[in-house]
C-alpha positions in Angstrom: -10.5 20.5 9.3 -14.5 20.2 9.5 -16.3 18.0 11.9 -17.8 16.0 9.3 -14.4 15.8 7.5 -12.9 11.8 7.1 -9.0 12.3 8.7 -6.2 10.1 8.2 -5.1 10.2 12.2 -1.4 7.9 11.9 -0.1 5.2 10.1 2.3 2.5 11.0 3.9 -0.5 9.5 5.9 -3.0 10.4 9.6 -3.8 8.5 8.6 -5.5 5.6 10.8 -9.0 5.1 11.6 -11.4 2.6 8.8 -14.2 1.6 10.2 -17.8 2.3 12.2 -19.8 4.6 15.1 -16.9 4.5 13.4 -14.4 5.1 13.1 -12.8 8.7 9.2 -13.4 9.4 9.4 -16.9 8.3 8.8 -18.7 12.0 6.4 -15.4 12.3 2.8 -15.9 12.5 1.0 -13.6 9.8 -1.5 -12.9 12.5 1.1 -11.6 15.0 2.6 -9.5 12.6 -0.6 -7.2 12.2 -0.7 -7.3 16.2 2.3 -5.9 16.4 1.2 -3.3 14.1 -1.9 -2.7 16.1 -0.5 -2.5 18.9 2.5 -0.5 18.1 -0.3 2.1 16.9 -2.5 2.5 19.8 1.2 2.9 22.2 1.8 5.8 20.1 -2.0 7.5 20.2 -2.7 7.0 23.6 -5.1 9.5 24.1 -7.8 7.4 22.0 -10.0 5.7 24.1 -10.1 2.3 23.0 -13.9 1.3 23.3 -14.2 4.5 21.4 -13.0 2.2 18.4 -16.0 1.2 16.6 -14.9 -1.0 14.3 -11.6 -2.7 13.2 -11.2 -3.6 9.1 -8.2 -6.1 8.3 -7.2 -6.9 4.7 -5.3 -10.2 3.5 -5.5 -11.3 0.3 -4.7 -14.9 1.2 -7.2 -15.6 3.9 -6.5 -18.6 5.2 -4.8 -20.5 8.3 -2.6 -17.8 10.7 -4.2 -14.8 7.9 -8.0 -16.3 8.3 -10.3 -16.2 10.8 -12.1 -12.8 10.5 -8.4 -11.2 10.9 -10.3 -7.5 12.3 -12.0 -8.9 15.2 -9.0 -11.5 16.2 -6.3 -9.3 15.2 -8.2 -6.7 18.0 -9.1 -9.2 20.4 -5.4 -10.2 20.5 -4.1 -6.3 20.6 -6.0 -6.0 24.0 -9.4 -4.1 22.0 -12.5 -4.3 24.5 -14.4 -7.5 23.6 -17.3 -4.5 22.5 -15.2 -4.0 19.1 -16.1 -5.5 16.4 -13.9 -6.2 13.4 -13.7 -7.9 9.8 -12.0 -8.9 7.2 -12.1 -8.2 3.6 -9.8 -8.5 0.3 -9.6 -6.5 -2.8 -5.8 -8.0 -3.6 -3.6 -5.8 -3.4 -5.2 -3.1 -2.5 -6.5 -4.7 1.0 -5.6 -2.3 3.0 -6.6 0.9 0.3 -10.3 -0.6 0.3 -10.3 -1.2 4.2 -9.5 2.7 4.7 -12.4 3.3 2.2 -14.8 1.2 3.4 -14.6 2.7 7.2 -14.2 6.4 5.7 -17.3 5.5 4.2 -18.8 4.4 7.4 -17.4 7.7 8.6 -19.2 9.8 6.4 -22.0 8.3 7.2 -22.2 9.1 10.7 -22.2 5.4 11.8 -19.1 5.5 13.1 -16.6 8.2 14.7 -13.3 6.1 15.2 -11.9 2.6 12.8 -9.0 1.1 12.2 -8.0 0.3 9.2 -5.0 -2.2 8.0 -3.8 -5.1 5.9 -1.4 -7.9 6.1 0.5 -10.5 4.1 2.7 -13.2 4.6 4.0 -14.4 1.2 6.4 -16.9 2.6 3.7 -18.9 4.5 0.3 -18.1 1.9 2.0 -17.6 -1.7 -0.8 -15.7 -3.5 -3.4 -17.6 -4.8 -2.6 -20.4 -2.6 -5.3 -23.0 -3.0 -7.2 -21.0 -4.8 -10.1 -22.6 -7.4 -10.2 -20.2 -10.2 -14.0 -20.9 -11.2 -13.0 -23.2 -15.1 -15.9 -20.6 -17.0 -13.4 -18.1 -16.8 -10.8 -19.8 -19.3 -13.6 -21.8 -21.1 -15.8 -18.5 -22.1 -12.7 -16.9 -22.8 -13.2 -14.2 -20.2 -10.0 -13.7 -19.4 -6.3 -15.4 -20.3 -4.3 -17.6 -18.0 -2.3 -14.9 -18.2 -4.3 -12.8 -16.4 -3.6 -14.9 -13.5 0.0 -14.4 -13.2 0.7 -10.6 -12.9 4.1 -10.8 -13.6 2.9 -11.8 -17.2 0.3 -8.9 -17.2 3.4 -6.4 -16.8 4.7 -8.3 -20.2 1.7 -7.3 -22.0 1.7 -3.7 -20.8 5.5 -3.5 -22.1 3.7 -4.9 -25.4 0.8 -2.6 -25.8 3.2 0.4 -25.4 6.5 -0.4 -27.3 8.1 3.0 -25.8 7.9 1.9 -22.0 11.1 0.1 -22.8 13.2 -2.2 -20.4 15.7 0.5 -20.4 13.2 2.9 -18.8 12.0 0.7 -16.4 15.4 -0.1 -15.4 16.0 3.3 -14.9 12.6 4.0 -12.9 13.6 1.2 -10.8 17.1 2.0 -9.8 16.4 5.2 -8.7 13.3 3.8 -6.8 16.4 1.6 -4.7 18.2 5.3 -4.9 15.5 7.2 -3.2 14.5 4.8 -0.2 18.5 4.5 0.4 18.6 8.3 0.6 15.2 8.8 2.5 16.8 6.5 5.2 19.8 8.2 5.4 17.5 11.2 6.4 15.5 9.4 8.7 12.6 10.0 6.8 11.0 6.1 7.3 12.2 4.5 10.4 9.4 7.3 12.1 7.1 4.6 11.3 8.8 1.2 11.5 7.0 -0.7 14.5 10.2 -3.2 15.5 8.5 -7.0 15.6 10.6 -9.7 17.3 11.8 -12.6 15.1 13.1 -16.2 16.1 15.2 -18.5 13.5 17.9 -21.2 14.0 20.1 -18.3 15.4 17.5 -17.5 17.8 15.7 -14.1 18.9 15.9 -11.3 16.9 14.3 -7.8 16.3 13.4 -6.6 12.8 13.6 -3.0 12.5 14.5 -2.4 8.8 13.4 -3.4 5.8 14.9 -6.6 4.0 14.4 -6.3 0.3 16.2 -3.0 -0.5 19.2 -3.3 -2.9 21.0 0.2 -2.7 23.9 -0.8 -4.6 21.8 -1.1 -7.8 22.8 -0.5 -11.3 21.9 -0.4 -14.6 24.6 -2.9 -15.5 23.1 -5.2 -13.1 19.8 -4.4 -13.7 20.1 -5.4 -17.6 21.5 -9.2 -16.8 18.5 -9.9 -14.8 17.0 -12.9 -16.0 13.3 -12.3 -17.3 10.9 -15.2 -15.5 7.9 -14.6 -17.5 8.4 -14.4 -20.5 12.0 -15.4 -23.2 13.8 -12.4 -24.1 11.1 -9.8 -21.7 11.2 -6.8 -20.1 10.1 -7.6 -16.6 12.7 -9.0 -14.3 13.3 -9.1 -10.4 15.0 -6.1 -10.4 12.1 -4.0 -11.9 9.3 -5.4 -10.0 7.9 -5.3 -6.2 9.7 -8.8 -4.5 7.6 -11.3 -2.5 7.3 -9.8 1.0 5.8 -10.3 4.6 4.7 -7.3 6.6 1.2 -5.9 7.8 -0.1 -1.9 8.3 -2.1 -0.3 10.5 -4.3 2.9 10.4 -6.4 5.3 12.6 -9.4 6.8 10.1 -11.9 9.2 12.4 -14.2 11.7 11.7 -13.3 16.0 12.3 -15.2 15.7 15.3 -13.9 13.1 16.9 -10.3 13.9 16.2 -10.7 17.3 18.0 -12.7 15.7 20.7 -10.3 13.5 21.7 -7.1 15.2 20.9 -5.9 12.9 18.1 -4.0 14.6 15.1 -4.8 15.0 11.7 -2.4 13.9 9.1 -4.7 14.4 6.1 -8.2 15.0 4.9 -9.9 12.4 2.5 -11.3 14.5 -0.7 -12.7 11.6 -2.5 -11.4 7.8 -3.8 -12.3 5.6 -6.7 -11.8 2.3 -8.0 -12.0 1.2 -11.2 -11.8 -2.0 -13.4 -9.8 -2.8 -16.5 -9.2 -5.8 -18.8 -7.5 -8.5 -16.4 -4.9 -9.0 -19.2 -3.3 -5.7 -18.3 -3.7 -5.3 -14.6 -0.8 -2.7 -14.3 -3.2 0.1 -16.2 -5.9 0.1 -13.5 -4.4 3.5 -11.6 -5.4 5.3 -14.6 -9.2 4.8 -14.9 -9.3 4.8 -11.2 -7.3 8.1 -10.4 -9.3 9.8 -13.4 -12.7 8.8 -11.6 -10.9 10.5 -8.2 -10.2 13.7 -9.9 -13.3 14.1 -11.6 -15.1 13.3 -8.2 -13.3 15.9 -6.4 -13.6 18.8 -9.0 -9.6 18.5 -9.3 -7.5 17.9 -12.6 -4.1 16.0 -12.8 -2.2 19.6 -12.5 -3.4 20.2 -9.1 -1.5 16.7 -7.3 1.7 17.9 -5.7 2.8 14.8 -4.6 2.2 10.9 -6.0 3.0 7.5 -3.8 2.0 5.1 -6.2 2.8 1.6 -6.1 5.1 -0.3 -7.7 4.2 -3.7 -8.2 6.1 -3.4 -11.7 8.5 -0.5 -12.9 6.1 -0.4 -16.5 2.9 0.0 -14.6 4.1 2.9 -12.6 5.6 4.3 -16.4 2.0 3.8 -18.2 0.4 5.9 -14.8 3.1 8.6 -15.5 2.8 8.3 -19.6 -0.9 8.7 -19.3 -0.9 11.9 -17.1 2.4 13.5 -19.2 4.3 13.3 -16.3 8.1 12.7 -17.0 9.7 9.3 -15.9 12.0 11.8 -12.8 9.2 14.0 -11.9 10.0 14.6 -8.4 6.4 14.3 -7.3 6.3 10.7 -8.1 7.3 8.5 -5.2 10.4 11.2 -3.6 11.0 8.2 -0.8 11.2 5.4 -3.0 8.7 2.6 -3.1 7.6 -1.2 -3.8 10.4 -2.0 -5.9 12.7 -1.0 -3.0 10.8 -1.5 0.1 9.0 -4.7 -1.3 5.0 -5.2 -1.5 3.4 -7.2 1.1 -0.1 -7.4 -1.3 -2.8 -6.4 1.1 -0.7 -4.3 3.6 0.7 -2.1 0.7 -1.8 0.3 0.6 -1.9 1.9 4.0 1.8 1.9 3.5 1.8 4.1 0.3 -0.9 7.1 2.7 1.6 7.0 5.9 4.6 8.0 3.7 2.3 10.4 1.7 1.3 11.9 5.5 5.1 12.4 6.2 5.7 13.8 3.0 2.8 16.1 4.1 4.4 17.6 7.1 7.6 18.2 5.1 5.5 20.3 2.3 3.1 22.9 3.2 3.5 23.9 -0.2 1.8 20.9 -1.3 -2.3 20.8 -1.0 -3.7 18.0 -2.8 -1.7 14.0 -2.6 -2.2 11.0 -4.5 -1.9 7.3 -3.3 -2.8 4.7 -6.6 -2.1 1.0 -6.9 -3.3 -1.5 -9.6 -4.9 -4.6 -8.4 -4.7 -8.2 -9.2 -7.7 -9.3 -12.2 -8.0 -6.0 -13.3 -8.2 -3.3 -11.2 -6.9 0.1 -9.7 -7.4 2.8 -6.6 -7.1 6.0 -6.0 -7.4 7.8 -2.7 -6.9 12.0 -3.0 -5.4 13.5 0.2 -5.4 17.2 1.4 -2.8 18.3 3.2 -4.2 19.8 6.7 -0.4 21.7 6.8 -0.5 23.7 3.6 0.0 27.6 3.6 -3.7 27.9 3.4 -4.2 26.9 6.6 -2.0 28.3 8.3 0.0 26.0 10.5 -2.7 23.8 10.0 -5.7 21.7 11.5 
């Protein structure tokens, strides 16, 4: 890679849980959980200095109470950062964490700094999204957007209306095979690589999480179809096709070429370009499309030349109108070969550092593969794309 390239040095996550009072983070502060991330991180990289940090970026979409507080500069403070390291906090939804590893690339490039981190975290269970929020009253009284445009799961309803052939059926299908993937992923020890174990208390006492809690790997299409459908009589979305209510935070080490070679630190993957894009509010789950279009056409690259796709799955039909779009059929194996949201679960603002450390796996699995996509849509309307090049292809040789 080039000095002035923007890396993608390691990712790490935490097991994501369960939202609510059964699931394991629920006596777990949302604060802690992203130091645990952080920390696990910097254990793992130890030859980066750490007041060679120059800036940490924390995403939450809720930000209040134990995910408030200017999460980047507490969340370091409290991983043992020098008091010299700044941080912040931002939120773009759910894709947090995607817009935190864009806004310090961006710094990057710039030249302002050498070394960020980058993360998100949620805590569903303790801030449900939208949790006190105010929605400003001009936006139903103008008419500029719908109430349903406030409830995503009833956004995924109207994308299932606007195209009558992304049926139940196929998002059923998309969605089992999502539980089928991770389940076989784990079996080859392709994620626990970068599960950071976070110790849990409940009425039983200390644990340790070290999996995952949502995944169903038993999943049918029998089951799937008796699913009840929450948001809307006789609809198409269900629990069993969409991303669960989760806890979990990310983590992320973004440096320039430079300073990766200067101080030893690998290099996953190479930022070629990102872009986010907005859409009408009313159909949220189409927001990947403008955005990854924008990427493409930024980086001189056409849909043809991706080898590999993480995209998220906040809904089954979203991921299906991405795929539709492009011409890409429902299996292709490029889409999402580890699973994803609907499996793993979607902890909003962590999700999209999660979707770029399994993409960096995938990476060093695939030298055949140059060019990787990570997409999500966002909440009122929205969707990101980051484009990845693969420092291990062929053309590289064993790589950079």
């Amino acid at each position: 890679m080039a000095n002035d390239d923007v890396v993608f040095v390691d990712g790490v996550r935490t097991p994501f849980g369960r939202a609510g009072e059964k699931g394991m983070y629920w006596q777990t502060r949302a604060d802690d959980l992203a130091v645990k991330a952080l920390t696990g991180l910097l254990e793992r990289n130890p030859s980066l200095p750490l007041d060679r940090i120059d800036d940490v970026a924390v995403a939450a979409t809720t930000q209040t109470g134990d995910q408030g507080l200017t999460l980047g500069r507490t969340v370091g403070m409290l991983a043992g950062l020098p008091v010299t390291v700044p941080g912040y906090a931002l939120d773009r939804m759910c894709a947090g964490a995607m817009t935190a590893v864009t806004t310090v690339a961006g710094g990057i490039a710039f030249g302002a700094y050498d070394v960020a981190i980058a993360g998100g975290v949620e805590h569903m269970g303790r801030h449900p999204m939208g949790l006190d929020a105010d929605p400003n009253p001009r936006f139903v009284s103008e008419k500029l957007v719908s109430m349903d445009a406030l409830n995503m799961g009833k956004t995924a309803e109207r994308i299932h209306d606007r195209f009558p052939h992304l049926t139940k059926e196929r998002s059923d299908r998309y969605a089992m095979a999502s539980q089928q993937k991770y389940a076989a992923a784990l079996e080859a020890g392709h994620i626990q690589h970068d599960l950071i174990p976070v110790a849990t208390q409940s009425s039983a006492g200390w644990g340790l999480a070290t999996a995952d809690e949502a995944p169903r790997p038993t999943t049918t299409m029998e089951g799937l179809a008796g699913l009840k459908t929450p948001f809307r009589d006789h609809g198409r979305v269900t629990a069993g096709n969409a991303s669960g209510l989760n806890d979990g935070a990310t983590m992320s080490i973004v440096a320039s070429g430079a300073a990766a070679k200067e101080l030893g630190l690998t290099t996953k993957m190479r930022m070629v370009s990102f872009a986010f894009a907005g859409v009408d509010p009313d159909i949220m789950g189409i927001g990947p499309v403008p955005s990854t279009e924008k990427a493409l056409r930024k980086a001189g690259l056409d849909i043809s030349d991706i080898g590999l796709f993480e995209l998220n799955e906040a809904f089954a039909v979203q991921v299906l109108a991405f795929t539709d779009h492009f011409g890409i059929d429902d299996d292709d194996p490029r889409i999402n070969p580890w699973g994803g949201a609907i499996a793993i679960g979607h902890p909003l603002a962590s999700s999209g550092v999660r979707l770029m450390l399994q993409l960096a796996r995938q990476f060093e699995q695939r030298p055949d593969v140059r060019f990787g996509v990570t997409a999500m849509c966002v909440g009122l309307g929205q969707g990101g794309t980051v484009i990845w090049e693969n420092p291990h292809h062929k053309r590289y040789g064993k790589g950079n």
